[in-house]
C-alpha positions in Angstrom: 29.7 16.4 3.5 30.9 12.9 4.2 29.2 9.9 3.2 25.9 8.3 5.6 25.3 4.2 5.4 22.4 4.9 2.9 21.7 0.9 3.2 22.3 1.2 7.2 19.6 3.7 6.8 17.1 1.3 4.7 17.3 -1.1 7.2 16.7 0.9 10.3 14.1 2.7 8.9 12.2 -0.1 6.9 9.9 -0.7 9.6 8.7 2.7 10.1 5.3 4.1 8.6 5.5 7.9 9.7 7.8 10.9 9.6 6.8 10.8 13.6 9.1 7.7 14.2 12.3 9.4 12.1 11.8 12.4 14.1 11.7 10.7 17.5 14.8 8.2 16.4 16.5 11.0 15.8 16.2 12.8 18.8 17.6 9.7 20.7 20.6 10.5 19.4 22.9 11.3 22.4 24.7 14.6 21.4 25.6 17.1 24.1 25.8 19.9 21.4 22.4 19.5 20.3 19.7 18.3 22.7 16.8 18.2 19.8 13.3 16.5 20.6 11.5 15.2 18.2 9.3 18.2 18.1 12.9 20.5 17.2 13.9 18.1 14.4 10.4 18.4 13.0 10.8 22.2 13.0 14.1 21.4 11.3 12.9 19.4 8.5 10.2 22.5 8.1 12.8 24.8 7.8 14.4 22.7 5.2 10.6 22.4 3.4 10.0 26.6 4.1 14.0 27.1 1.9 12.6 24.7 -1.0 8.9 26.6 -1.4 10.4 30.1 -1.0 10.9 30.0 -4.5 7.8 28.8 -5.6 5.8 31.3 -3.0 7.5 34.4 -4.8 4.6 35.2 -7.1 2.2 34.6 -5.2 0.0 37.5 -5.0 1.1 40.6 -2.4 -2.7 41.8 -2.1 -5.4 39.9 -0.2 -8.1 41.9 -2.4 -5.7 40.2 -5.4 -7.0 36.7 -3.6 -10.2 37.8 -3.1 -11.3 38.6 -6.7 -9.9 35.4 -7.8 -11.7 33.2 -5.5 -14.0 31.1 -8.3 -18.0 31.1 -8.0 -20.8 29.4 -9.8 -24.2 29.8 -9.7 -27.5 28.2 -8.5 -30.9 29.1 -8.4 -33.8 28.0 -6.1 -37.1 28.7 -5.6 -37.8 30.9 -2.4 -41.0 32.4 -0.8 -41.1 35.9 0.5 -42.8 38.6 2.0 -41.9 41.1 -0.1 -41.2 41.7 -4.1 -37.6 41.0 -5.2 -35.2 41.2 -7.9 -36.1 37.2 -8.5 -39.4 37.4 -7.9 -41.9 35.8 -10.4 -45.5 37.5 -11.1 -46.5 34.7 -12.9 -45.8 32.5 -9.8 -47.2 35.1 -7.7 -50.2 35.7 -9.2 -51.1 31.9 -9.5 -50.7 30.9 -6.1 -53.1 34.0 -4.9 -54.4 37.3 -5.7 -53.9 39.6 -4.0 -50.5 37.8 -3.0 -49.7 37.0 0.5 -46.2 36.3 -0.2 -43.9 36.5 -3.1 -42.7 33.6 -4.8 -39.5 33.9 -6.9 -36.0 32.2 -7.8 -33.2 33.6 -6.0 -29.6 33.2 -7.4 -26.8 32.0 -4.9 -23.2 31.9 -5.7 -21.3 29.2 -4.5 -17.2 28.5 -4.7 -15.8 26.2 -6.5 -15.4 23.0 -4.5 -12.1 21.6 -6.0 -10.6 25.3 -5.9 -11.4 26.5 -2.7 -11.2 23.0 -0.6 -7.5 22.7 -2.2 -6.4 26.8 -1.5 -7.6 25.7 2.0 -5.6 22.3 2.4 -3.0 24.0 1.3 -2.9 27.4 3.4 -3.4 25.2 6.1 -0.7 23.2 5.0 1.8 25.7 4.8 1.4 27.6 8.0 3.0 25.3 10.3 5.8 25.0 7.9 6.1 28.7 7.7 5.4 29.3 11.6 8.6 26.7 12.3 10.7 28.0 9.8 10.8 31.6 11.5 11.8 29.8 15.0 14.2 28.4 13.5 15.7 30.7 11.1 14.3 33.9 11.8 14.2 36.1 8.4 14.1 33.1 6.1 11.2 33.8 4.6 11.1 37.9 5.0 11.5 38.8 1.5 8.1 37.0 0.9 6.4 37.9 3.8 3.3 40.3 2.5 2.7 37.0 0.0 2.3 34.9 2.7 0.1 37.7 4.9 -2.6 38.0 2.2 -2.6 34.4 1.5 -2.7 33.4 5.4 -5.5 35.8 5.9 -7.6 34.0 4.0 -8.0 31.2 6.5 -10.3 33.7 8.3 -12.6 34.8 5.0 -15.7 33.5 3.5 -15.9 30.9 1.5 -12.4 29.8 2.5 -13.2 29.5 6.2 -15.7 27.4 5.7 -14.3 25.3 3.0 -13.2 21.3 4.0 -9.5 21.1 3.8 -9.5 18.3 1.2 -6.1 17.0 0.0 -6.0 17.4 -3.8 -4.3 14.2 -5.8 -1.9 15.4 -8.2 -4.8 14.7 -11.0 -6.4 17.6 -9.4 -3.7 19.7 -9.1 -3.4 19.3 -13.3 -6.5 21.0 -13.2 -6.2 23.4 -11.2 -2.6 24.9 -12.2 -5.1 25.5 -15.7 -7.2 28.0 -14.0 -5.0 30.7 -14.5 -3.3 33.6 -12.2 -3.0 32.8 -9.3 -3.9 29.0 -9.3 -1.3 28.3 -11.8 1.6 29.4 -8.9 -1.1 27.9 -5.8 -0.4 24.6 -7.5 3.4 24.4 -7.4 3.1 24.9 -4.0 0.5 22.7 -3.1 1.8 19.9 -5.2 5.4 20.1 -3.1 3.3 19.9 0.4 1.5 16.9 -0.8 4.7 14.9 -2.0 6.4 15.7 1.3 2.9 14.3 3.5 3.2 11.4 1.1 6.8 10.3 1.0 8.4 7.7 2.0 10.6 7.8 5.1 13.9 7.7 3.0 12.4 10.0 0.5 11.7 12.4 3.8 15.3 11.7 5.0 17.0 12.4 1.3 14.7 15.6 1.1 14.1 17.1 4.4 16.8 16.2 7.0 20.0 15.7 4.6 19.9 18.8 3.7 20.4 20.1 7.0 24.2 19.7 8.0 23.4 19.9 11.9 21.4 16.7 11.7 23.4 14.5 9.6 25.6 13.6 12.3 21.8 11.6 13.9 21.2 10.5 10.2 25.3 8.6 10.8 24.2 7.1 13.7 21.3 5.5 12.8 22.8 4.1 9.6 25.3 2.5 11.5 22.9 0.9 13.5 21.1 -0.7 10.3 24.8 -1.6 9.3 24.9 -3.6 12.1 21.7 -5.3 11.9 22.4 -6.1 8.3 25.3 -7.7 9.6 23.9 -9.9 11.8 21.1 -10.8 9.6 23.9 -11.7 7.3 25.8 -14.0 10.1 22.4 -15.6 10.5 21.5 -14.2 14.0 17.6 -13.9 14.6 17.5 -10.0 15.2 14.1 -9.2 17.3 12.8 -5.5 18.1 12.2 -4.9 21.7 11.1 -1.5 21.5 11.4 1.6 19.7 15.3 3.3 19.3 15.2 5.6 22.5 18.0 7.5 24.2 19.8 8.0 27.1 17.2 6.9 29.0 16.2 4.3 27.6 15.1 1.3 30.0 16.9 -1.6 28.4 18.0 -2.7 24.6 16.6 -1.7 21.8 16.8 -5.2 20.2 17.2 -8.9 21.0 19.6 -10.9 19.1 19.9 -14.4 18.8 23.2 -15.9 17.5 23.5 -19.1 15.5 25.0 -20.6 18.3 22.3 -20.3 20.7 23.6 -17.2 22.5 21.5 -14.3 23.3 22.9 -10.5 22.8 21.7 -7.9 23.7 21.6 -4.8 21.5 21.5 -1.0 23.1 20.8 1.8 21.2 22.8 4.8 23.4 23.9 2.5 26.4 24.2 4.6 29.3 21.3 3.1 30.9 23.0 -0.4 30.9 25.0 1.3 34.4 21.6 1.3 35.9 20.3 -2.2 34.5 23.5 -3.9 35.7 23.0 -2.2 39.5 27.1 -1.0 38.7 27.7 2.9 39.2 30.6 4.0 36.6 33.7 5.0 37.1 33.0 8.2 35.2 30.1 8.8 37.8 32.4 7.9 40.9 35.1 10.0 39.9 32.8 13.3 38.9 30.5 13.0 42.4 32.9 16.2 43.3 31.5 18.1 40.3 28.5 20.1 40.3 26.5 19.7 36.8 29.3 16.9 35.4 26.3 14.9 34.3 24.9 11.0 34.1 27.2 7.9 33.4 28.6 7.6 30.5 27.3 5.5 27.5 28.4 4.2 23.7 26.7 4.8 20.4 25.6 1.2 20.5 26.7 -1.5 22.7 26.2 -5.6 21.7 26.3 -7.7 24.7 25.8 -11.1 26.1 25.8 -12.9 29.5 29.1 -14.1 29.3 31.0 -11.0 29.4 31.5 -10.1 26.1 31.0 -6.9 24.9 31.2 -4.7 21.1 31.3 -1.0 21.7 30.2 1.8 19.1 31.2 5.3 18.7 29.7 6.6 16.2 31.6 9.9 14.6 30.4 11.6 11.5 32.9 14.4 10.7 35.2 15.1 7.3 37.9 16.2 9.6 40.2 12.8 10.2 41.4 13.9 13.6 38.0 14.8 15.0 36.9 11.0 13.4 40.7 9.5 14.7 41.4 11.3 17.6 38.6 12.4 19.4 37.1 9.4 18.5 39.5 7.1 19.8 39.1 8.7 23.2 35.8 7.9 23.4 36.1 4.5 22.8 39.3 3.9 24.9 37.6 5.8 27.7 34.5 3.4 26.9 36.0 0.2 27.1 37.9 1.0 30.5 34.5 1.5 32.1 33.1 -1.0 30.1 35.5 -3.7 32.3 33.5 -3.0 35.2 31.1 -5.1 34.0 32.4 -7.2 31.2 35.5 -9.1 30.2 36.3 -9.2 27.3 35.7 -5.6 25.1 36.2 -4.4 22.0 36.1 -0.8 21.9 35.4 1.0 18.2 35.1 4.3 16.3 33.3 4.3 13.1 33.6 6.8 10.5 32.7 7.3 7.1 33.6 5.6 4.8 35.2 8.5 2.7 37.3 9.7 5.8 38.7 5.9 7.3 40.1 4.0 4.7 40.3 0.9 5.9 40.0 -1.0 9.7 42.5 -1.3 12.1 42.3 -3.2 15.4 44.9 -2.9 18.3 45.3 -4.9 21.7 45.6 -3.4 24.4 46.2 -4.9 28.4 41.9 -3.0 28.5 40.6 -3.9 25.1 41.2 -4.3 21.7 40.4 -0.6 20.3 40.5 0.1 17.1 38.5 2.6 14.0 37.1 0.9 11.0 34.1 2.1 8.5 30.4 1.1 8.4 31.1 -1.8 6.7 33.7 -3.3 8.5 31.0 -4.4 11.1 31.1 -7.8 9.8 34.4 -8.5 10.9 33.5 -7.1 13.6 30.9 -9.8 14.7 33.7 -12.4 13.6 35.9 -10.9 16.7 33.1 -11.2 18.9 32.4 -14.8 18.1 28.8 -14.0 15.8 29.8 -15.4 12.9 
């Protein structure tokens, strides 16, 4: 699998707080092959978390009775007034308050589950079922060979004291304790402990262990490293970069940043540009030439696009692929079909593919009587900006 900008990724993502804003930044993505929403990459990166806790769910046990005789107790006792003799009842008592007694005083004995047990088997069923439930959408049969483990357990949800219990994340303190408890709390603790880590992480830890995994998707992950390439890059030319709103697709209303050069000059930054058509009140040539074909879809738009008022323009393909024709020459007709359109509205263009850095050794730039084209790496960018005159 070919290289992704890991420090393109740390910069796009170092503003984020939730796995909510990955998900939908992903989904922006503009691929044609895969039309995910945030919601499908989220089942995804559940399908990715159902693979890793297969193992761990194994020996679990097969029986919901098995559950049942496991679930902990303790006991309390409390005074209670009757109308008849009991078990608990105490003559003593009795006898004391009246004879002959009109009620029946005694101590009853209640069990009650364990708090720490129960509340963390509940967090944790509760936990898992959405994982399990997207997994099967996804890839149905992933989880078949452990299916009457993950019955009994499930049905628990519906069972005193379980169904009453508060679904109290455990800290991993707790989980120490409770993988001491013996069969089957030792093997409900693996599990439980993997769920929390993956609600806690960090959104590169989420990335590295939930969505690179999955090869479908790394192509998005590509995309938005190359973006935090390019923002590192203008940081590092001294251009004030500025968030205008969150990384959206095709639709997207306008740029995704701001960008103030050194110089004074203000860029704009689009994050899947086929919007910009609209914005500019210009109808492509792409959507004038296909108005004959039914179903051809929407203009046409790059990766990114870096723009200004005076005609200048820096196009982006991004293409993640280990296969150097599918990077070189599919890619190159992207951006070559790019900058012609892009001369509709702007002067001067430069046209690019980017691929990884383990697949395009090293830049190369060519005029053309359109643009200059060319295919460079991530981190060629900066000499990039230097073409463009942000420097």
């Amino acid at each position: 699998m070919p290289r992704v900008p890991t420090a393109g990724l740390v910069e796009t993502t170092r503003n984020w707080s939730s796995g909510g804003e990955l998900f939908h930044a992903l989904a922006a993505v503009d691929e044609v092959e895969q039309e995910w929403s945030p919601r499908d990459l989220e089942r995804r990166a559940h399908r990715v978390l159902a693979q890793q806790l297969r193992p761990e769910l194994q020996p679990w046990p097969c029986s919901f009775d098995e559950w049942l005789e496991a679930l902990p107790a303790e006991s309390r006792r409390s005074q209670e007034l009757t109308a008849a003799p009991t078990a608990g009842t105490s003559w003593r008592d009795t006898a004391r308050k009246s004879w002959p007694p009109a009620a029946f005083y005694g101590r009853m004995r209640h069990r009650i589950a364990d708090t720490l047990l129960i509340s963390t088997l509940r967090w944790t069923l509760e936990s898992l079922q959405p994982v399990v439930h997207d997994a099967d959408l996804v890839l149905p049969g992933l989880l078949s060979e452990i299916d009457e483990q993950l019955s009994a357990a499930l049905d628990l949800l519906g069972v005193d004291p379980v169904s009453q219990a508060q679904p109290i994340p455990p800290s991993f303190v707790d989980l120490s304790v409770i993988s001491s408890e013996g069969y089957p709390w030792n093997v409900l603790s693996p599990v439980a402990k993997r769920l929390l880590a993956t609600q806690e992480a960090g959104i590169l830890e989420l990335i590295d262990t939930l969505i690179v995994p999955d090869d479908q998707v790394s192509g998005r992950l590509f995309h938005l490293g190359v973006l935090g390439e390019l923002l590192t890059a203008l940081r590092a030319a001294n251009a004030v970069v500025t968030s205008v709103r969150p990384i959206s697709g095709a639709a997207s209303p306008g740029p995704a940043y701001r960008i103030l050069a050194s110089d004074g000059v203000t860029w704009e930054l689009w994050f899947e540009a086929a919007s910009l058509w609209g914005k500019r009140q210009v109808q492509s040539p792409y959507m004038r030439a296909s108005q004959g074909v039914p179903g051809a879809g929407g203009a046409l738009g790059a990766d990114l696009l870096l723009a200004n008022d005076y005609a200048d323009a820096l196009l982006i393909e991004c293409k993640y692929s280990s296969n150097p024709a599918r990077v070189a020459r599919d890619g190159f007709h992207q951006a070559a079909a790019y900058a012609v359109e892009a001369r509709e509205i702007f002067d001067d263009v430069i046209s690019v593919v980017v691929g990884p850095s383990d697949v395009v050794d090293h830049s190369s730039l060519v005029s053309t009587a359109t643009a200059e084209l060319g295919i460079c790496r991530p981190n060629d960018l900066d000499q990039l900006l230097i073409s463009i005159g942000i420097a």
